[in-house]
C-alpha positions, 0 to 999 in steps of 0.5 A: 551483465551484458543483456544479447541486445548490448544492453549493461547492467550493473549490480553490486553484491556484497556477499556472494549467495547462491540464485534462488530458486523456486522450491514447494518450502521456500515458496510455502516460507515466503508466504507464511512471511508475507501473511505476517507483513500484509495478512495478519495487520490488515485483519488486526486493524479491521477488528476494531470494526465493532468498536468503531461504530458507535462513534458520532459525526465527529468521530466519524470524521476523525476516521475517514480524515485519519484514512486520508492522512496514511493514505498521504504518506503512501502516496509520497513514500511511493512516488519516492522509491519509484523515482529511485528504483526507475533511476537504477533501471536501463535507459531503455525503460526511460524510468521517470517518464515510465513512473509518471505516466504509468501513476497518471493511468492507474489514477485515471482508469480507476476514477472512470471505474470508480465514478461509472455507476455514480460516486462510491461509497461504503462497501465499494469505497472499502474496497478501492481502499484496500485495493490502493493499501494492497498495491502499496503491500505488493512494493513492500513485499518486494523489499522484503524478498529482495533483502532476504535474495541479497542474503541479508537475513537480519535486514529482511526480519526487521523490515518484517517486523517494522512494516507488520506494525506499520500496516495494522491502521490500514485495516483501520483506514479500510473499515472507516467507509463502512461504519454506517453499513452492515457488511456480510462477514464474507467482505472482512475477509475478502478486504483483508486478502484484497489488502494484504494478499499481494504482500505474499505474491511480492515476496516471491517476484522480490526473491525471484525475478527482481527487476528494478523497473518493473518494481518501479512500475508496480509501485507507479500504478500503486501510487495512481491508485492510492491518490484515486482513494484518497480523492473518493474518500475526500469526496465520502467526507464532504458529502456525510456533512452539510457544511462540506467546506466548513468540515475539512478545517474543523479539528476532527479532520485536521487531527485524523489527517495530521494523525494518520501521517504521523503515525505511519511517519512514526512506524516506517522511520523504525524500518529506516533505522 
């Protein structure tokens, strides 16, 4: 493709589909699609709110280090596919330079709002959770609409069921801040449309208007995002105990930490396969 600045673009197609086009059942489709990707595992996983409660100080621990841990391994797996879909973009965009800066002002702007009114927690906390677990959603959502505007059918429904098992902590993660809180019901499920809902809104830009670098730009804010929350909810661990240095060694948080990562290791070496 020859942009009217004469700019190149390259692009392989391995079988030739038809350009989607926007219709009222393709886009009612495409959401039911990404309800079960970013919706239904959110809320599945903030179910286990009730059960989560009655657990002590180490339990406690155990959960808001298990939230860091999958928090970690999004961060990493963001940062990579957004080096990789800045390298497929025009010079112009100056793709690395663009993921870097654009990750560091997410992080920035978001620690100045997070940090304004003091350091959040509980219902506030949840909520930065679920916004950085949402943006990391919107990149997933993209995949999945990409795979499915290739033409590649069989791809798209395994990469929906490998991230709808892939998710279900997260709604986990996100309830962890909030077990010394009584919440209004209204916030459950507020989280889980704050989490999930950009699923669906990147389903339609992946099948859409799918552009490498603005795909690598979405996930570059969602990656500043998600190592804003994993600061605050580091922050949230340390002052729930008096010993705040003693705590982060102690075998309730190395195995929440060690445990979140392998599990969402686990789940998305699935969708690799």
């Amino acid at each position: 493709l020859l942009s009217n600045t004469g700019t190149a673009f390259e692009h392989e197609i391995a079988v030739a589909v038809s350009t989607p086009k926007a219709t009222t059942s393709q886009l009612q489709a495409q959401a039911l699609v990404g309800a079960i990707v970013g919706l239904l595992p959110v809320a599945l996983g903030l179910m286990f709110y009730p059960a989560m409660r009655g657990v002590g100080r180490a339990g406690m621990n155990f959960l808001l280090a298990l939230t860091v841990g999958l928090l970690a391994f999004l961060l990493i797996d963001m940062t990579a596919e957004a080096l990789e879909l800045a390298s497929e973009a025009a010079a112009l965009f100056q793709g690395t330079a663009m993921v870097w800066l654009a990750g560091l002002a997410s992080f920035l702007l978001l620690m100045a709002i997070g940090r304004w009114r003091g350091q959040p927690e509980g219902l506030a906390l949840a909520f930065f959770i679920a916004l950085g677990i949402g943006l990391h959603n919107f990149g997933e959502g993209l995949a999945i609409g990409g795979a499915f505007a290739a033409g590649s059918a069989g791809l798209g429904t395994f990469l929906v069921l490998g991230f709808a098992l892939h998710n279900v902590t997260e709604g986990i993660g996100i309830a962890a801040p909030m077990l010394r809180f009584r919440p209004p019901l209204w916030t459950f499920p507020a989280l889980t449309l704050l989490a999930g809902g950009p699923a669906v809104l990147g389903m339609w830009a992946g099948s859409l208007a799918y552009a490498p670098q603005w795909s690598a730009l979405a996930l570059a804010v969602g990656a500043g995002a998600i190592l804003q929350v994993m600061i605050e909810v580091g922050s949230y661990l340390m002052r729930q105990n008096r010993d705040r240095k003693a705590v982060l060694f102690s075998p309730a948080v190395i195995g929440g930490f060690l445990g979140g990562i392998a599990f969402m290791y686990a789940t998305a070496a699935l969708i690799k396969v």
